[in-house]
C-alpha positions in Angstrom: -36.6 -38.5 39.4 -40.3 -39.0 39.7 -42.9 -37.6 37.7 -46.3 -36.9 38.4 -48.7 -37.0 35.0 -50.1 -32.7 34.0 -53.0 -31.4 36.4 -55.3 -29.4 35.5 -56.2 -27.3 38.0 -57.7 -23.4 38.0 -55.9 -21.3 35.0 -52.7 -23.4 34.4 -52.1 -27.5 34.1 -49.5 -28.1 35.9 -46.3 -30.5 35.4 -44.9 -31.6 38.5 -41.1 -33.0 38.7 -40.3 -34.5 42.0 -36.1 -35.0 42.7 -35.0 -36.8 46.2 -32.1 -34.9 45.7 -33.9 -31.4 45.0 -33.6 -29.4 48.1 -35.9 -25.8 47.1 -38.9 -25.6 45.0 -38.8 -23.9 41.5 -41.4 -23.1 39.0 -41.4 -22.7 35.0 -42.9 -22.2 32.4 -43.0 -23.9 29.7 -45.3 -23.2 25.7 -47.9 -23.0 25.3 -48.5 -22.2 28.8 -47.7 -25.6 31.3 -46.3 -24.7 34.6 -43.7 -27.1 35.5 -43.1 -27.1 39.0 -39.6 -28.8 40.0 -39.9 -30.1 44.1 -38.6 -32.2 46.6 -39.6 -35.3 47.2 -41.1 -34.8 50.3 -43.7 -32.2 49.0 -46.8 -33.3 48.0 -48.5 -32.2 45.0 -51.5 -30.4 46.8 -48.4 -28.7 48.3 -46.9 -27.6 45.1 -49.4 -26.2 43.7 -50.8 -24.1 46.2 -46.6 -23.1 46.5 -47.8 -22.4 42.5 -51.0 -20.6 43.1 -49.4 -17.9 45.3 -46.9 -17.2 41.8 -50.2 -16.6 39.7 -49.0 -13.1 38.5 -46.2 -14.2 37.8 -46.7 -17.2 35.6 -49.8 -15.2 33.9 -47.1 -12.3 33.0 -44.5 -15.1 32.2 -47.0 -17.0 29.7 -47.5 -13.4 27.9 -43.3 -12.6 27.8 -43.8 -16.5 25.7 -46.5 -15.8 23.7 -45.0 -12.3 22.5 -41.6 -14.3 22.1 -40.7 -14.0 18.2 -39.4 -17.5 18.7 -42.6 -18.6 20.4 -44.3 -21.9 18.0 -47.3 -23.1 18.8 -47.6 -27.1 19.8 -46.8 -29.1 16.8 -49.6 -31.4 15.2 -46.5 -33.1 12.6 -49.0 -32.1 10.1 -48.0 -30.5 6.5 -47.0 -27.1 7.2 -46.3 -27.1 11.1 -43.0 -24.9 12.5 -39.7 -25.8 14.3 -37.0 -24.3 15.1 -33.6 -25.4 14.0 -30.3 -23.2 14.7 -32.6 -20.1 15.3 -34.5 -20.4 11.9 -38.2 -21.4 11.8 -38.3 -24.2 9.3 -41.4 -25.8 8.3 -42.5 -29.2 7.9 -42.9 -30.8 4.6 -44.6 -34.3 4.1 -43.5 -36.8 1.4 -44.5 -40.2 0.5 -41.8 -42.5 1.2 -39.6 -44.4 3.7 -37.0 -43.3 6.5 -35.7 -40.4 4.8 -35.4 -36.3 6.5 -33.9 -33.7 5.1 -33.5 -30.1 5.5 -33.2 -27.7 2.4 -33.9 -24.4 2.3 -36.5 -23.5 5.1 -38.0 -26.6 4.5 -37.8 -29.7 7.0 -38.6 -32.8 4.4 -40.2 -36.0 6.2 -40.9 -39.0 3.7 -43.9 -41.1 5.0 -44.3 -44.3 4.5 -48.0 -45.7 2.5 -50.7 -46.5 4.8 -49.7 -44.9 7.6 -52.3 -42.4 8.9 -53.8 -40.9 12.1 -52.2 -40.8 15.3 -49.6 -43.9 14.2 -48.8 -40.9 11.5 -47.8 -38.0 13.8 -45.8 -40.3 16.0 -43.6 -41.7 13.1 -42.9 -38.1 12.0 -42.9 -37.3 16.1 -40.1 -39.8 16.0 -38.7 -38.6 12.7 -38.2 -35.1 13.2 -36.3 -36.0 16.7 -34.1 -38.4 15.0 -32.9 -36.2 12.7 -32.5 -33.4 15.7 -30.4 -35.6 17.8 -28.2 -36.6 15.0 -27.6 -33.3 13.6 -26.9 -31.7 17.3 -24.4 -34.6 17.9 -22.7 -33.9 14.6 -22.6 -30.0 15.0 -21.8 -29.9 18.8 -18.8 -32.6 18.6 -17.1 -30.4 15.1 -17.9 -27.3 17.1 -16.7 -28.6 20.3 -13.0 -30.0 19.0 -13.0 -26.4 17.2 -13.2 -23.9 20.2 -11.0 -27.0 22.5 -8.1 -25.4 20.7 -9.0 -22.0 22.1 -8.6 -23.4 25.6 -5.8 -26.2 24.7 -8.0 -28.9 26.6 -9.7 -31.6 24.6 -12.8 -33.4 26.0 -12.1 -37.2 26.3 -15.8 -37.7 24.9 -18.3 -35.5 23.5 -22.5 -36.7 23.4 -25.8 -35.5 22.9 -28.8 -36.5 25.4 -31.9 -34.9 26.8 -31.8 -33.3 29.9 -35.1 -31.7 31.9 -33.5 -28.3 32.7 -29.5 -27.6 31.3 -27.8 -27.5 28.2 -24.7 -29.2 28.9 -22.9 -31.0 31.6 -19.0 -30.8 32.1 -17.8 -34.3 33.6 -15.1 -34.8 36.2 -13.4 -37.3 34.2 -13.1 -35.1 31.0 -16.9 -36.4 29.2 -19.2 -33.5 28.0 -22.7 -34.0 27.6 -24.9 -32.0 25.4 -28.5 -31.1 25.3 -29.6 -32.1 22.1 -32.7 -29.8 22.1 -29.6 -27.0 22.1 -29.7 -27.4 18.0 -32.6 -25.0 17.7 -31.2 -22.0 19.3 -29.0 -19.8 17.4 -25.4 -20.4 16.3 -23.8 -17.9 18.9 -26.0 -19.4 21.9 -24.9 -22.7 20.8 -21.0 -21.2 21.2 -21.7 -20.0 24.2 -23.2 -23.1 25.4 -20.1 -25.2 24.4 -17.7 -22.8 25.2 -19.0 -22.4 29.0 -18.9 -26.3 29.2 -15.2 -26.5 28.0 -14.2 -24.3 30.3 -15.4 -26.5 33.0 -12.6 -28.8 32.0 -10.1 -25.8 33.5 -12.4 -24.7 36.2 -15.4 -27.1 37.6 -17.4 -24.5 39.4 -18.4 -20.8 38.3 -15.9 -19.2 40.0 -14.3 -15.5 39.5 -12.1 -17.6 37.4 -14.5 -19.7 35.2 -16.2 -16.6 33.8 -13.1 -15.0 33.1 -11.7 -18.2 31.0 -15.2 -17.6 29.3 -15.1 -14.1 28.5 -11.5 -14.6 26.8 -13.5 -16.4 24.1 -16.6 -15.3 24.4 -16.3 -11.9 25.4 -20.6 -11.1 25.3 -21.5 -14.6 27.5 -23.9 -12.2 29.3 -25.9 -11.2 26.5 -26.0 -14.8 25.5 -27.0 -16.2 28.6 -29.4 -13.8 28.9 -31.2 -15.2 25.4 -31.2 -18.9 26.9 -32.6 -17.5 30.3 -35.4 -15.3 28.1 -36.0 -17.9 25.2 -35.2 -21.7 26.3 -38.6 -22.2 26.7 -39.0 -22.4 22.9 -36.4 -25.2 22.4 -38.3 -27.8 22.7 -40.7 -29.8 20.4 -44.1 -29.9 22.0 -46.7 -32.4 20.3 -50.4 -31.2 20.7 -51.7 -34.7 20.0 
């Protein structure tokens, strides 16, 4: 995958993805208001965006649907006080002195930093910080949860990880691994469910046939409504620095 750096150009900066294996063009949109714009690698960017350009209504209504999103947090500075999200719950940001500690107690997430550290080095350490303690928290979760509902299906992944993936929230192996999204954590319990039960059931059915969603629905009988969430409100899963 090749990346080209954000573009400002008109009303929107645009992200482009380029994917040799990509075969159709498709555009998001991502807070506060980035249009990511996922191509072949034959397209050009001057192509892409004017592709982009004719979708102005729509990524101007799209950015609005975001902004009115109650799960819609501004770009984080990893100052005192910012928002995340963590298992649906906005939890704020609390900064101590100290050294290579982060904790989460009651609402609040607690980042010790070490003495002398300031300005941008500052932000990147809690940047770094705050992800740390994400991806070790989703891999912890998602593998308990994962073993849990395997007994609801009587198959059992050969491995279970966390990694970061540009645009899904789990990946169902051939050879029995299942890979996580760690950015997954934020969303709320019953999205995360449906997440891990949807990859499981890859391990019976590896397509999305007839057959997978029924296997689905026998566990998790309102997928739809949870799909629909992710589809509506993945955009805020993510941990944006404005820095």
């Amino acid at each position: 995958v090749a990346n080209s750096l954000p573009q400002k150009k008109t009303d929107f900066t645009y992200l482009i993805r380029r994917n040799k294996k990509r075969k159709r063009v498709s555009i998001h949109v991502l807070p506060p208001g980035i249009v990511e714009i996922r191509i072949p690698s034959f397209l050009s960017d001057k192509e892409a965006i004017e592709l982009a350009k004719n979708k102005k209504s729509w990524i101007q209504s799209r950015i609005q649907e975001i902004k009115e999103s109650p799960y819609f947090l501004p770009p984080q500075t990893f100052s005192h006080g910012d928002f995340f999200l963590f298992r649906g719950e906005k939890v704020q940001l609390s900064l101590i002195k100290g050294r290579n500690s982060v904790s989460l107690t009651k609402g609040k997430l607690e980042v010790t930093v070490p003495p002398g550290l300031s300005g941008i080095a500052q932000k990147e350490y809690i940047r770094k910080s705050v992800v740390s303690f994400y991806h070790s928290q989703a891999q912890s979760l998602l593998r308990n949860k994962t073993i849990s509902f395997s007994e609801s299906i009587n198959r059992k992944p050969v491995f279970i990880t966390v990694k970061e993936y540009a645009s899904r929230w789990g990946c169902c192996f051939c050879d029995g691994r299942i890979v996580y999204n760690w950015r997954i954590i934020m969303a709320p319990d019953d999205v995360i469910d449906y997440v891990i039960v949807h990859e499981l059931c890859h391990l019976e059915e590896p397509n999305h046939s007839a057959r997978f969603w029924e296997n689905v629905e026998k566990i998790i009988p309102d997928w739809q409504r949870r799909r629909a969430w992710l589809k509506d409100n993945g955009h805020a899963l993510t941990i944006t620095p404005s820095f």
